[in-house]
N, C-alpha and C positions, 0 to 999 in steps of 0.2 A: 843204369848201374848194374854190372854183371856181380854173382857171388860164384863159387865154388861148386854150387849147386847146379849153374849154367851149364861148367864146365863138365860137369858129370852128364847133365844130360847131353849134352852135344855128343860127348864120347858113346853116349849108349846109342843114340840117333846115327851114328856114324856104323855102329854093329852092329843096330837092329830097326833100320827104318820101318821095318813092318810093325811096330810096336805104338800104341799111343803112349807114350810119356807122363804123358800130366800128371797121373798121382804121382809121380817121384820127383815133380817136380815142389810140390804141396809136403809129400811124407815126407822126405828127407829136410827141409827145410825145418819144419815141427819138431822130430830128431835131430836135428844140430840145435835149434833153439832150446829144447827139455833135457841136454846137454849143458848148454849154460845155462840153463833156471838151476840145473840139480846142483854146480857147481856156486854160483850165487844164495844159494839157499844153503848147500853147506857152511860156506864161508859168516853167512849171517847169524845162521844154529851155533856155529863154535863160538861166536864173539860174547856167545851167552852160555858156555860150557851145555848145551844138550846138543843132541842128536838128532837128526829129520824125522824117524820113528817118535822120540820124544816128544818133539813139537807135534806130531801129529795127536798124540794122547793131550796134551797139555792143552793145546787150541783145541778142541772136541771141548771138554771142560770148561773154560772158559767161555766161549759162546753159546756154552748152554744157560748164562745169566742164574740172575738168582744166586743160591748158593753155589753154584759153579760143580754140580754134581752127579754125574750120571750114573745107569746099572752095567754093569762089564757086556751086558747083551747091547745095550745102545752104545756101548762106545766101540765095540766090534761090528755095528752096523757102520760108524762113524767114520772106523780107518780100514774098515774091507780086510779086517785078519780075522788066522783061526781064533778060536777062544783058547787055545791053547798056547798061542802067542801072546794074546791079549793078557790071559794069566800071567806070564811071563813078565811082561811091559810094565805092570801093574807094579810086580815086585820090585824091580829096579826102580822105578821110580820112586814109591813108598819109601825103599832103603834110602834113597837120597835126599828124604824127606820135600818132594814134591808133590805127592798127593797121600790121600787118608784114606783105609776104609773104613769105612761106619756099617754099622746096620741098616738095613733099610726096615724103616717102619712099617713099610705097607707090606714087608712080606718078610715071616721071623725065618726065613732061609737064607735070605737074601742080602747083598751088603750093596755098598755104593760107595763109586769112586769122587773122592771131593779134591778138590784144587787148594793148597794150603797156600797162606801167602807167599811164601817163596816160590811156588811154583808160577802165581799168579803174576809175581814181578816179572819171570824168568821169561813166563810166555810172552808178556806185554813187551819188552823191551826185546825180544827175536823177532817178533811180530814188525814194531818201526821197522828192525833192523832189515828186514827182509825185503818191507812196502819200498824202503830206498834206493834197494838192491835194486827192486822186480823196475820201478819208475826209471832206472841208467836202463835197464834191458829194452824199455819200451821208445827209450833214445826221444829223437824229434816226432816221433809219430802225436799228429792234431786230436782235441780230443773226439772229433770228428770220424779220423783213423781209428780209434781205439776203441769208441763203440761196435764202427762196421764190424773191427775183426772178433769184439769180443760175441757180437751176433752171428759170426761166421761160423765160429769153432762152437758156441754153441747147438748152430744147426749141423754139426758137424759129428756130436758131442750125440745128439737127440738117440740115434739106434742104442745106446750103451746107456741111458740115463735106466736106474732104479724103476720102475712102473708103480712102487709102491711110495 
């Protein structure tokens, strides 16, 4: 089965046989695919009125169990933004009453972002909505398929992964 991706590399193979191809055969594929995840992923965010950035604060929160509540420093390690976005994020959400700040007990400077129920339903049901999405993108792939590759991108994944 040929893709689009074939067709790219043949043409560069045809301009630049001195070239090894293979990562573009691998990168562009991952970019057409994170293409349609970002695309699938919006469409499941909106059927739940938030936004990708949203989900991204809203799931942080939630998988953190328990009271569902983190410090803006853990939720900025969470989604890899400034703290000055994260500020930002915080507020919109709060206005929208999807999450709270509280004090934080362990430190009277400090506050902490909590997940109120509305936000908790909001995440849970983009969350389905999204696993449904992601499972059409993963098509007939065995679950057999789905391990390898998810072991692939993993070791793929390893140079860029946090140390800490």
């Amino acid at each position: 089965m040929r893709d689009e991706v074939d067709d790219l590399v043949d043409a560069w193979a045809r301009e630049r046989a001195d070239l090894d191809l293979g990562p573009v055969e691998v990168f562009s594929r991952i970019g057409r695919l994170a293409r349609h995840l970002d695309l699938a992923r919006r469409t499941a965010f909106n059927e739940h009125g938030i936004e990708s950035w949203e989900f991204d604060v809203l799931a942080a929160l939630r998988r953190a169990g328990g009271d569902y509540e983190l410090s803006p420093g853990r939720l900025i390690k969470e989604t890899l933004v400034t703290s000055g976005t994260m500020t930002n994020r915080v507020d919109r959400l709060a206005a929208r009453g999807l999450v709270e700040r509280l004090p934080d007990p362990n430190d009277r400077r400090g506050v902490l972002v909590r997940l109120t129920p509305e936000g908790r339903s909001t995440v849970d049901g983009a969350f389905a909505a999204l696993l449904e999405s992601e499972r059409e993108l993963l098509g007939d792939l065995s679950a057999r398929d789905r391990k390898q590759l998810a072991d692939t991108l993993r070791r793929l994944m390893a140079p860029f992964a946090d140390p800490s």
